[in-house]
C-alpha positions as CSV (number, residue, x, y, z in Angstrom):
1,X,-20.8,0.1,-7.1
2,X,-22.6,-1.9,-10.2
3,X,-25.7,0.7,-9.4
4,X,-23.6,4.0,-9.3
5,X,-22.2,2.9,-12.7
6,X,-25.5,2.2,-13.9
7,X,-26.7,5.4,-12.8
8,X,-23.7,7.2,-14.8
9,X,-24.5,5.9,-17.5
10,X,-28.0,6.5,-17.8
11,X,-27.9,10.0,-16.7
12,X,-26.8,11.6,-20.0
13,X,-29.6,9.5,-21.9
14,X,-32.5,11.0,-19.3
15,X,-30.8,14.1,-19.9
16,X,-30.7,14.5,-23.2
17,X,-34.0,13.2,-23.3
18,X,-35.3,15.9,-20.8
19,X,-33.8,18.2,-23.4
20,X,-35.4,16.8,-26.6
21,X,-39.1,17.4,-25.1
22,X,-38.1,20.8,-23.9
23,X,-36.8,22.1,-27.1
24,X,-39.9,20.2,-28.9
25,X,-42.2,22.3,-27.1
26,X,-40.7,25.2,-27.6
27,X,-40.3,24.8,-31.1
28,X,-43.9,23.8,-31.5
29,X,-44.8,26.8,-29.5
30,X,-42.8,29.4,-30.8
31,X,-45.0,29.6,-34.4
32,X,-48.0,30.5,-32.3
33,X,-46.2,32.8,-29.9
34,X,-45.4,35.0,-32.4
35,X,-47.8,35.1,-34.7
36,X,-49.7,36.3,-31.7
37,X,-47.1,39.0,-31.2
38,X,-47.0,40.1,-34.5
39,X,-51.1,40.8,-34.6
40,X,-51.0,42.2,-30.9
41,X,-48.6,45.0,-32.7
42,X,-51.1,45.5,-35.2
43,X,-54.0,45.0,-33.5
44,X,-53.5,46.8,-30.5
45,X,-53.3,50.3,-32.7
46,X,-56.2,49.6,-34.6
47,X,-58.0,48.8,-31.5
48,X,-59.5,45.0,-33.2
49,X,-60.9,43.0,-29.8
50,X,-61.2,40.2,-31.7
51,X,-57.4,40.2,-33.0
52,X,-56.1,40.9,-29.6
53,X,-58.2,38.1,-27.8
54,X,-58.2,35.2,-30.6
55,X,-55.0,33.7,-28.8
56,X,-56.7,33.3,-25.6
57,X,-58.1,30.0,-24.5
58,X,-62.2,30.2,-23.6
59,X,-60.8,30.2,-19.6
60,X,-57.7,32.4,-20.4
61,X,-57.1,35.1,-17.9
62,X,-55.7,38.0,-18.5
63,X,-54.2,40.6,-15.2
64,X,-53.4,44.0,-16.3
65,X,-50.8,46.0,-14.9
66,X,-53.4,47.8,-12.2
67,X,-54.8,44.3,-11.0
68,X,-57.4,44.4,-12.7
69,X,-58.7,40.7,-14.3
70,X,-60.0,39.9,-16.8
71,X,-61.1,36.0,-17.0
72,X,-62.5,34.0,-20.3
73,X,-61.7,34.5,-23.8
74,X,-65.2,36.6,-23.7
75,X,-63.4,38.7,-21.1
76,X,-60.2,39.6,-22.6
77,X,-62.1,40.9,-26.0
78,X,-64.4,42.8,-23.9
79,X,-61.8,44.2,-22.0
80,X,-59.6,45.5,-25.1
81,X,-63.1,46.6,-26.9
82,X,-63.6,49.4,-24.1
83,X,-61.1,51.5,-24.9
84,X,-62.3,54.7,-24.5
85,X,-62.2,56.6,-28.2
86,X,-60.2,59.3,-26.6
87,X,-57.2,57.0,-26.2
88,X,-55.2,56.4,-29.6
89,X,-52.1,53.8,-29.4
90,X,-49.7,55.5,-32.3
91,X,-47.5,52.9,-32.5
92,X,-46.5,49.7,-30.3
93,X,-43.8,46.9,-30.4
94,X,-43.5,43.6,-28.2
95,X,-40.5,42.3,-27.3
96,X,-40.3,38.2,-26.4
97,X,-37.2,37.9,-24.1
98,X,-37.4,34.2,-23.1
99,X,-39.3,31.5,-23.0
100,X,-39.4,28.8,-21.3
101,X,-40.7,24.8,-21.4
102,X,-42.4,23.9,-18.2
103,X,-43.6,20.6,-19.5
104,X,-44.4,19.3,-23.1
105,X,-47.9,21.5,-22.9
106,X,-46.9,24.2,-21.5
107,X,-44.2,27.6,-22.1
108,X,-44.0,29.9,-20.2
109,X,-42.9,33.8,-22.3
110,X,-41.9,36.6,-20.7
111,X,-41.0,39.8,-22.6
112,X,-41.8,43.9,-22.6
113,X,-44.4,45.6,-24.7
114,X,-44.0,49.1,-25.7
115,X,-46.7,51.9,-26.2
116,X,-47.0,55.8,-27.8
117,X,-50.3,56.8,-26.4
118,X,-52.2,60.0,-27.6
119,X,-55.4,60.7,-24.8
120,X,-56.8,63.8,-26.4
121,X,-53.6,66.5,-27.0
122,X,-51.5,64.1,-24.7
123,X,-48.6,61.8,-26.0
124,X,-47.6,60.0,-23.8
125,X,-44.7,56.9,-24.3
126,X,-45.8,53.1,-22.0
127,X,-43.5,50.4,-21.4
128,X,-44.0,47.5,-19.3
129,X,-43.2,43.8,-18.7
130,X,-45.2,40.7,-18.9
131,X,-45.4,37.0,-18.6
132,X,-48.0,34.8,-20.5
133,X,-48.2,31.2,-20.0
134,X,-49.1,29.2,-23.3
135,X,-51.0,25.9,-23.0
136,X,-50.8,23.0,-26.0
137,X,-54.6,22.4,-26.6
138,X,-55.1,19.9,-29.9
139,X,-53.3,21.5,-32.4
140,X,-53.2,25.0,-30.8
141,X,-51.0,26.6,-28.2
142,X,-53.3,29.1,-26.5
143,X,-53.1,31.6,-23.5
144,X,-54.4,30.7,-20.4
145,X,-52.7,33.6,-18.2
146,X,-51.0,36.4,-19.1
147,X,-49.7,38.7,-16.6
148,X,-49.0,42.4,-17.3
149,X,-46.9,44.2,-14.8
């Protein structure tokens, strides 16, 4: 009986402490999650490699939506520099619909990017989902996989 009370009582303290870490990481987190947002907008019309992979850590992976993968900061930037100059992006937007705290290192965000493509006289409108899990390394939160589907 003494142990079951004892448990009751602690629970709300482990609890609430469980929560404290969670939202601390996200809050940490969240600064570089959407800077890297904001610049993917930007930098995904102007077609800047360097932009789009400076959020990646040096072992980040990157899986597009046809399966391809990409793996190493060296990779990704390679990967977003061979855009063939046929294909314009006009515009794009990225939305962040959750995110999540796995441990104090580590959030996972999931979310839907949006795309108006032009490939020679074609315009064509892209949407799809993705998933990106953000590490805590030092002082900087940085990809190390992010999943396009």
């Amino acid at each position: 009986m003494k142990s079951r009370m004892l448990i009751l009582a602690v629970a709300p303290l482990l609890l609430s402490a469980t929560a404290s870490w969670q939202k601390q990481a996200l809050a940490s987190a969240a600064p570089s999650i959407d800077k890297a947002n904001g610049e993917w907008t930007r930098a995904i019309v102007t077609g800047d490699a360097d932009v789009l992979s400076a959020p990646y850590a040096e072992h980040g992976i990157f899986v597009g939506s046809d399966g391809s993968v990409s793996i190493g900061k060296a990779a990704v930037r390679a990967m977003y520099a061979s855009r063939p100059a046929t294909v314009k992006v006009l515009k794009a937007s990225i939305r962040s619909d959750g995110r999540a705290a796995h441990d104090p290192d580590d959030v996972y965000e999931w979310g839907t990017a949006s795309m108006t493509v032009r490939r020679g006289e074609t315009i064509k409108q892209a949407s799809g989902r993705y998933l990106t899990v953000w590490h805590h390394e030092g002082a900087a939160w940085l990809i190390t996989r992010n999943i396009a589907f």
